[in-house]
C-alpha positions in Angstrom: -112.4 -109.5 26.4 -114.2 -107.4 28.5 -116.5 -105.2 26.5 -116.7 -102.2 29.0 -112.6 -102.0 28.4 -112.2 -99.6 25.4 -110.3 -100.9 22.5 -108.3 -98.4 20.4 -108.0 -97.9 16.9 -105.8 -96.4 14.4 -104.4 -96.2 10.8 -102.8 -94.4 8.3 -104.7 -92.8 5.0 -104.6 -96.4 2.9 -105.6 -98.2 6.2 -109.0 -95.5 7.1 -112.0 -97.4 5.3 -111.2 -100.7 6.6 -110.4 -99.0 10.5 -114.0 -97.4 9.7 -115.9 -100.6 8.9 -113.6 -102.0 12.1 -115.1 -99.3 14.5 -118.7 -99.8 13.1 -118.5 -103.2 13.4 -117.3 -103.1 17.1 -119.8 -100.2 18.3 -122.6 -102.9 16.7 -121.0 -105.4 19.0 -121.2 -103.4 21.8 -117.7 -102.8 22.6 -116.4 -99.4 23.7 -113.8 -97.7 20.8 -111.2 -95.0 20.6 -110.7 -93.6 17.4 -106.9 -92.2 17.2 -107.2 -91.3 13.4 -106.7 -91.2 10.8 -110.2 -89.6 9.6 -109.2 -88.1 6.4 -107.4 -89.3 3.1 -104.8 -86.8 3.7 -101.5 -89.0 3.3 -100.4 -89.8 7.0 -97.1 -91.4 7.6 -98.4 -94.6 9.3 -95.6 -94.4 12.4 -97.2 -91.3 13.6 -100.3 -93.3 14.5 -99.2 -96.5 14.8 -96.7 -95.0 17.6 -99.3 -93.2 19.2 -101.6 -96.3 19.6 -98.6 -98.4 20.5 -97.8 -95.9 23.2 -101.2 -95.7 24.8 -101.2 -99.6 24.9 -97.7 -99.9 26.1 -98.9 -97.2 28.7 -101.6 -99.6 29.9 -103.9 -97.2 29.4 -105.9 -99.4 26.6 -106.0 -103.2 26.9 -105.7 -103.7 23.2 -105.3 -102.1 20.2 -106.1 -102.5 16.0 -104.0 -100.8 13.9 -104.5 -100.3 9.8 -102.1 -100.0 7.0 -102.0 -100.9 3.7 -100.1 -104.6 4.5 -100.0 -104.5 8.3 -96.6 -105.1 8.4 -95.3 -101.4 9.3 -97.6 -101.2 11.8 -97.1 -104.6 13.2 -93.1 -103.2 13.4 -93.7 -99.9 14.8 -95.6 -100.9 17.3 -93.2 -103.6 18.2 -91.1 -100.9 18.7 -92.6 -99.5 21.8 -91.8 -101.5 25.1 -94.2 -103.3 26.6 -95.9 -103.7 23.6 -96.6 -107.2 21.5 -98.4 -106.8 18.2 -99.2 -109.3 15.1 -100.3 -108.8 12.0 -103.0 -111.4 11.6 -104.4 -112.4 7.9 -106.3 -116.2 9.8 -108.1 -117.8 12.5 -105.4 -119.7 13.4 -102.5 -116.6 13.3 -105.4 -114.5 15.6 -106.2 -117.3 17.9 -102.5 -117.4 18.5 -102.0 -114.2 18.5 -103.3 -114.1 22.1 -103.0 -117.5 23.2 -99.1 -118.1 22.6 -98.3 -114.3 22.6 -100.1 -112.5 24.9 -100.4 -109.8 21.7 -102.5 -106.5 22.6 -102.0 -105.4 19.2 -102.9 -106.5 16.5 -102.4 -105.1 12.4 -104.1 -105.3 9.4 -103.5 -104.6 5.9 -106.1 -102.4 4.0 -105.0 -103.7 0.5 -105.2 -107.3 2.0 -107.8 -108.1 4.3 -111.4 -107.1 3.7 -113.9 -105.8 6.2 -116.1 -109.2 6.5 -112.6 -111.2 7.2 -111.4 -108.6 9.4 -114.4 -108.5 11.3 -114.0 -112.7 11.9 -110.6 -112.0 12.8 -111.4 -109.4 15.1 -114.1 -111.9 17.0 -111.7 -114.5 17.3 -109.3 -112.5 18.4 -111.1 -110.9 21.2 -112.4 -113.9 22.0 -109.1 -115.6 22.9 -107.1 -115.7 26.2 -103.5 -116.0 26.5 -103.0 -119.5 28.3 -99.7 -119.4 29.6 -98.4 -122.5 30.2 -95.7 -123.3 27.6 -95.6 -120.0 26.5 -95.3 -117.9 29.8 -91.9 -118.1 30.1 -91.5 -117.2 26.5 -93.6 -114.3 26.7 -91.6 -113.4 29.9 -88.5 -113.7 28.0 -89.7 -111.0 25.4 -90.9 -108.3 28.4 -86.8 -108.8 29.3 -85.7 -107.7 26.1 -88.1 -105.1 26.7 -86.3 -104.3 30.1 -82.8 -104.8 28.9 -83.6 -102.1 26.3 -85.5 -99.6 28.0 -82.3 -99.4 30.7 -79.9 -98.5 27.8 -81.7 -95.4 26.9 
């Protein structure tokens, strides 16, 4: 990934210190970060950010996105929720390699209470270093932006 495209970053209260250690860890890297909260412990309800993220992403206006809860799983679904959007919560190499590769994923979650900030940060590397390779997996991916399509016209 290019690091003069900005990556965005969010999480609920739980999810903060480890979306912290993310953002530090990225600015050291070089990479350009958005910061869409949470920066205090107040409890946050983590669809509020998560949708906000999701939305910006699904907007195009950010080419991927982390987001931070306590498992990674609710934030993984809401922003699955969001059309255009394809996010995985990633806990290995292989899952984050994939991630990309297979899935074409511009989100993707992590769980505060399960992944530490040294694994995240491999994660994160791998990750970023991927590209999604089409192939086999184009027409599935295409086959997911349909269901995005059929769903968007029924609202």
């Amino acid at each position: 990934m290019d690091k003069n495209s900005p990556i965005v970053l969010g999480a609920d209260h739980l999810g903060m210190p480890l979306k912290d250690a993310i953002r530090d860890y990225l600015v050291k890297k070089g990479y350009q970060v958005v910061d869409m909260g949470v920066n205090e412990k107040t409890p946050v309800d983590y669809p509020d950010v998560g949708a906000r993220v999701a939305e910006e992403v699904g907007a195009g206006q950010y080419e991927r996105g982390i987001l931070v809860c306590g498992t990674g799983a609710g934030m993984a679904i809401v922003a699955n929720k969001v059309p255009g959007v394809r996010a995985v919560c990633v806990q290995d190499p292989y899952t984050a390699e994939r991630a990309v590769a297979s899935n074409n994923a511009q989100i993707i979650t992590f769980g505060a209470q399960i992944t530490g900030p040294a694994v995240a940060e491999k994660l994160i590397d791998v990750w970023l270093e991927s590209e999604f390779q089409g192939g086999r997996s184009a027409p599935k991916v295409a086959k997911i932006d349909s269901l995005d399509e059929k769903y968007r016209a029924q609202r």
